[in-house]
N, C-alpha and C positions, 0 to 999 in steps of 0.2 A: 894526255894530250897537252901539245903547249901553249903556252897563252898569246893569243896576236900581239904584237910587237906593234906598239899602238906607237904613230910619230909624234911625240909630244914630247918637251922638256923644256926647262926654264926658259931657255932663251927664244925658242919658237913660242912659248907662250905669253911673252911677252910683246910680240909683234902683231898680235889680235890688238884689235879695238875694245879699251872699255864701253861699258853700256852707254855713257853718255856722247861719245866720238861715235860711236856707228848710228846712234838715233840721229845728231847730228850730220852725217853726211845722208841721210834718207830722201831729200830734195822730194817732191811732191807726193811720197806718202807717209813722211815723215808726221803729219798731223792728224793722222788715224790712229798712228803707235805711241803717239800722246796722248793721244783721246784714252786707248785703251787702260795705258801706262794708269790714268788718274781714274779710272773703271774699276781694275781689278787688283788694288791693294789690299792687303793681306789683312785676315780678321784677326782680333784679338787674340784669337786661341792660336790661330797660324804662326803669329810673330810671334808667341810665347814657345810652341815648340821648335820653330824653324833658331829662332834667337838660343836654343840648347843646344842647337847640333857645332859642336866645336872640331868635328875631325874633318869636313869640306877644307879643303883650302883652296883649291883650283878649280872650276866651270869651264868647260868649253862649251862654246853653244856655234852652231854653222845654223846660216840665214842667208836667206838673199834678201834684198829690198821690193821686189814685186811677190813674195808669197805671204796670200792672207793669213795662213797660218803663224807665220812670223808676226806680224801687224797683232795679232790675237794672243799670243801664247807668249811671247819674248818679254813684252813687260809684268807680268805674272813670274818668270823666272828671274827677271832683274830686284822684283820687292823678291822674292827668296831668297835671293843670293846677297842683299842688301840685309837679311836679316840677320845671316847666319856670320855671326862673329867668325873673323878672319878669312873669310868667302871672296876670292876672286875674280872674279865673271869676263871672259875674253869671249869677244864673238871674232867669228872667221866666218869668213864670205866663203861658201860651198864650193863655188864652181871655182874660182880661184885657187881651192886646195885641194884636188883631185887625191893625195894618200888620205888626207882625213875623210874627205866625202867616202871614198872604197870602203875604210874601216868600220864606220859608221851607217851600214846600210839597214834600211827597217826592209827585213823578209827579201831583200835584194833590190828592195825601192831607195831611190836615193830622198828620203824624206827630207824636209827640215820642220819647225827649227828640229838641230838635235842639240841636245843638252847630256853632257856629259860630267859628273862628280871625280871630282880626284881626293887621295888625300896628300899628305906634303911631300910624300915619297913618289908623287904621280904613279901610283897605283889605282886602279880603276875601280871606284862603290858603286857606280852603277849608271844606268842612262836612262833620260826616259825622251821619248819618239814623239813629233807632229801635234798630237792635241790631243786630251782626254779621250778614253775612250766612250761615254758618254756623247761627248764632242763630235766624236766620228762616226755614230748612231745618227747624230740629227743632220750632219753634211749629207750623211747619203740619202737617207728621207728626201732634203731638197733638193738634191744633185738628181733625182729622180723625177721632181716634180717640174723642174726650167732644164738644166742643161739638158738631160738625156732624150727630153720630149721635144727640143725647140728645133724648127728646122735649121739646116744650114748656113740659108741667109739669116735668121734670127738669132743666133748664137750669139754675141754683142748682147744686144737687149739680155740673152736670156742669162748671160755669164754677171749682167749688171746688178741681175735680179735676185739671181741667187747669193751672189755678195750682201745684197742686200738685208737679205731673209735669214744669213747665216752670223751676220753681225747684230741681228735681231736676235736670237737665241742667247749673246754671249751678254747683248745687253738687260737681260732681263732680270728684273729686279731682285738684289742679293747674290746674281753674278753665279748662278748653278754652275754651267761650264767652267766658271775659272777656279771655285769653289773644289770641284771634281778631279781637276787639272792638279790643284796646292796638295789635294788628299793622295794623288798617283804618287805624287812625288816625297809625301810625306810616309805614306808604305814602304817605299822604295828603300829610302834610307833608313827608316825604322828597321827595316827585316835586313839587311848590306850590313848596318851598322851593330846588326844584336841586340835591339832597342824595344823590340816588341816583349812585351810580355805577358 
């Protein structure tokens, strides 16, 4: 079978945003993806084996500015890709680049963030999707307990709420979620890369 003919190469990947220009243009939820940013830096052991991985050379990561998932997960991939000697990190606005968004579908969902490893040949190590799976256990827990129960004029409230309760999860002490999130991605690359032993 042949491999997807994924659009990427130097010069398109150089017209993404680095990490600090797209936090930068975030205008009023720009100060949640700091909050997180300075939450969920990498532990000792993280930055010791992410700071080994030398064959990353390029990230793409697709985001939009109103998804919590981004707001939660993107600065966790920016300290990774900050660790990893000669690492990259281009973020691309999803809906802005409808071939990348196609390419990068989770199960036919247009997820974000997506996060994508290259190495210098932009050959693809691997991707990983939206937020831990862990992560995705305790949304739907909530998403169960306000959105899907609240009525229709209550959806506001109950969309506030659940925001709420799911950024409580990410903030809990020692950072389990973003913890679980560094481990997906540390698998990832470990087994891509022939690393596991």
């Amino acid at each position: 079978m042949a491999q997807l003919r994924i659009p990427l190469d130097a010069a398109r990947f150089a017209k993404g945003l680095p990490w600090k220009e797209y936090v930068a243009q975030m205008g009023d939820t720009r100060a949640r993806t700091e909050d997180n940013y300075a939450k969920s830096a990498l532990t000792e052991d993280e930055r010791k084996f992410f700071g080994g991985i030398t064959q990353v050379r390029h990230v793409l990561m697709l985001a939009e500015n109103w998804c919590g998932d981004v707001h939660r997960n993107s600065p966790l991939i920016a300290h990774i890709c900050a660790a990893m000697p000669g690492a990259e990190l281009r973020v691309f606005f999803r809906d802005q680049n409808p071939d990348l968004r196609d390419t990068f579908l989770n199960n036919g969902y247009q997820s974000i963030p997506v996060v994508v490893f290259f190495d210098q040949e932009w050959n693809e190590i691997g991707r990983w999707l939206e937020r831990a799976h862990a992560a995705t256990a305790k949304v739907a827990g909530i998403r169960a307990r306000t959105l899907d129960v609240a009525p229709k004029d209550q959806q506001d409230a109950a969309m506030a709420e659940y925001r709420k309760l799911v950024q409580a999860e990410y903030d809990v002490p020692g950072g389990p979620l973003w913890r679980a999130a560094a481990n997906e991605v540390r698998l990832l690359l470990e087994t891509r890369l022939g690393l596991k032993k």
